[in-house]
N, C-alpha and C positions, 0 to 999 in steps of 0.2 A: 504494500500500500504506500503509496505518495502522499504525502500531506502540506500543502502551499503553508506555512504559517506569514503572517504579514503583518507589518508595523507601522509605524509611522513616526516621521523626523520632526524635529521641534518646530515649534510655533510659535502666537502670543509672545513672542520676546523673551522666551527661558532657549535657552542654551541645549535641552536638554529634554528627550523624552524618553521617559521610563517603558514605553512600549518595544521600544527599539533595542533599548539595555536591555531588558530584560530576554527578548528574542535572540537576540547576539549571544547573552549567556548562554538561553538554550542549545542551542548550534552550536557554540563550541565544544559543550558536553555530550553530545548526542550519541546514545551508543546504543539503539534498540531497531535489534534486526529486523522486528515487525513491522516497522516502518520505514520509510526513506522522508529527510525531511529539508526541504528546500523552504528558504526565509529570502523575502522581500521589503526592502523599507520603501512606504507610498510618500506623495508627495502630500503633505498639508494642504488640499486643491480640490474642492467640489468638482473639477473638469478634468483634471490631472490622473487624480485619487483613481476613479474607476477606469478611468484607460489603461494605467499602469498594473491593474487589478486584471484587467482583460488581456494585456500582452504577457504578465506572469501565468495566467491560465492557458493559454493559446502555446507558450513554451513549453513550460511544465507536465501538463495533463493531469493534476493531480485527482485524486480520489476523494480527496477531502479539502477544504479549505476551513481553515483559521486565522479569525481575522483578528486581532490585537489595537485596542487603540486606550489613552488615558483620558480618566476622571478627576481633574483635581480635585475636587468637595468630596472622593468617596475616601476610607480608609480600610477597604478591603476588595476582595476581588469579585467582578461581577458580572458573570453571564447574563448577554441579555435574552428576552422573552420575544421581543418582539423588533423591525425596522420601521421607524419611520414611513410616512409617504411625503414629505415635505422637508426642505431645505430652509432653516430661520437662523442665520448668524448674528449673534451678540458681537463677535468681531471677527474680522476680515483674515479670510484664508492666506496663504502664504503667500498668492497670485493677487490680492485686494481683492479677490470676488466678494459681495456681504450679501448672499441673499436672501430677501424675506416672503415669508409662506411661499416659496418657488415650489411645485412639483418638481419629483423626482424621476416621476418616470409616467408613464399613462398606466399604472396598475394603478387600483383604485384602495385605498383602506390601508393600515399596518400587514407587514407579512408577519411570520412565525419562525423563528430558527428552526432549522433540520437537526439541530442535536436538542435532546432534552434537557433545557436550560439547568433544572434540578438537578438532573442525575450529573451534571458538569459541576455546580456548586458543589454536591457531596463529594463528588472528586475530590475537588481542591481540599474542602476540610479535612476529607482525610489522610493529603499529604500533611496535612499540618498549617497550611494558612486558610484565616480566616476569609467567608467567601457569603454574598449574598444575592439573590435572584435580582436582577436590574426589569422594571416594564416595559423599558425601550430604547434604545441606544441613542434618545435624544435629538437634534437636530441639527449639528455640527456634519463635519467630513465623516467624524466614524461614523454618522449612523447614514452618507451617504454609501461609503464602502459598502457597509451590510445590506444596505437595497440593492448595490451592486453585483453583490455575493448570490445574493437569492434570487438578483431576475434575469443575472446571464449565466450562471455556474447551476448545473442541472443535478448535482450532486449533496453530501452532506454537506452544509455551512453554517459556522456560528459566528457571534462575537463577545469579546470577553474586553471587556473594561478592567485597567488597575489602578491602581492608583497612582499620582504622580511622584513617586518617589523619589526623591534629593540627597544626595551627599553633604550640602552644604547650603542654608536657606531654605525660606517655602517655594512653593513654586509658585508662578505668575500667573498661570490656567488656573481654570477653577469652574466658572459659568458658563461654559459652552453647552457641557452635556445637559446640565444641571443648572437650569436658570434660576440666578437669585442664589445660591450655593459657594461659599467664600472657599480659595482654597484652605485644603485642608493637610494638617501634617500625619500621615499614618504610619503607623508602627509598625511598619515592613520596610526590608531591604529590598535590593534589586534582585538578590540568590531567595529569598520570598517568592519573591515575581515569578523568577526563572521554574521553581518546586513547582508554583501553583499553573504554568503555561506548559509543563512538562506534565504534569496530570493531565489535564485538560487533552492533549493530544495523545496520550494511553489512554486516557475511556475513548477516545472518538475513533481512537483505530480498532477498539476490542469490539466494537460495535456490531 
């Protein structure tokens, strides 16, 4: 089995995305024969994001797709339940795009992830980090990604939110996913991250 896992590079004026760290960790550690696993970092880009999402799928062929993006307001790890249908930026993608109630696509309503959000949450906790079911991946780029994931990739796909994790300071994201939501400081590391996005892709390959 193949599995696309994908990130995303900073934004909002931090230096620095813990989606991306945390994937990188994965990768470098990666030793499970069951799988094969290829990582993509997207661009910050409502136009960008899904193109780059569609020529990593058209390369790759994967079996599965894993998409990875950060929450600053959350302080644990968070499969979402559902995508979007609507594009509403608090602020402007890495391109200045800022679009409000923009469709995303002519599907009509929220989609559903192809992996059972729960049964990914239970993962996670029982590597050991803390993990909670998200309603929607928001209205930012991640939750374009995941409308991307589900209406051109015919296969399993989710997306997991983490938190933005820092070495040094809070982060500067915060309200994208999460309107109204100040960042937040969580009590997880990046090798946190890495345990909880290395779960997540052992339940979706056991599947």
């Amino acid at each position: 089995m193949r599995v696309l896992l994908t990130a995303f590079e900073p934004f909002g004026g931090d230096g620095v995305n813990a989606s991306a760290d945390a994937a990188a960790l994965v990768a470098r550690g990666w030793d499970h024969p069951a799988a094969e696993l290829v990582t993509v970092v997207l661009p910050v880009s409502f136009g960008g994001a899904p193109r780059r999402l569609d020529a990593a799928i058209a390369e790759h062929s994967p079996d599965v797709v894993v998409c990875l993006g950060e929450a600053g307001g959350r302080t644990s790890v968070t499969p979402e339940l559902r995508a979007a249908p609507l594009a509403d930026a608090r602020i402007p993608d890495n391109d200045g795009d800022q679009p409000r109630d923009r469709p995303l696509d002519d599907v009509e309503g929220h989609l559903g992830s192809r992996v059972d959000a729960e049964a990914l949450a239970e993962a996670i906790r029982a590597s050991g980090v803390p993990a909670d079911v998200s309603g929607d991946a928001g209205r930012f780029v991640c939750n374009a990604v995941f409308r991307a994931a589900l209406t051109r990739f015919a296969g399993p796909a989710c997306f997991i939110h983490v938190p933005a994790v820092r070495q040094a300071g809070p982060a500067l994201v915060g309200a994208e996913t999460d309107p109204g939501v100040a960042p937040a400081s969580a009590p997880l590391t990046i090798d946190d991250l890495a345990v909880a996005v290395e779960a997540v892709i052992l339940a979706v390959a056991a599947r």
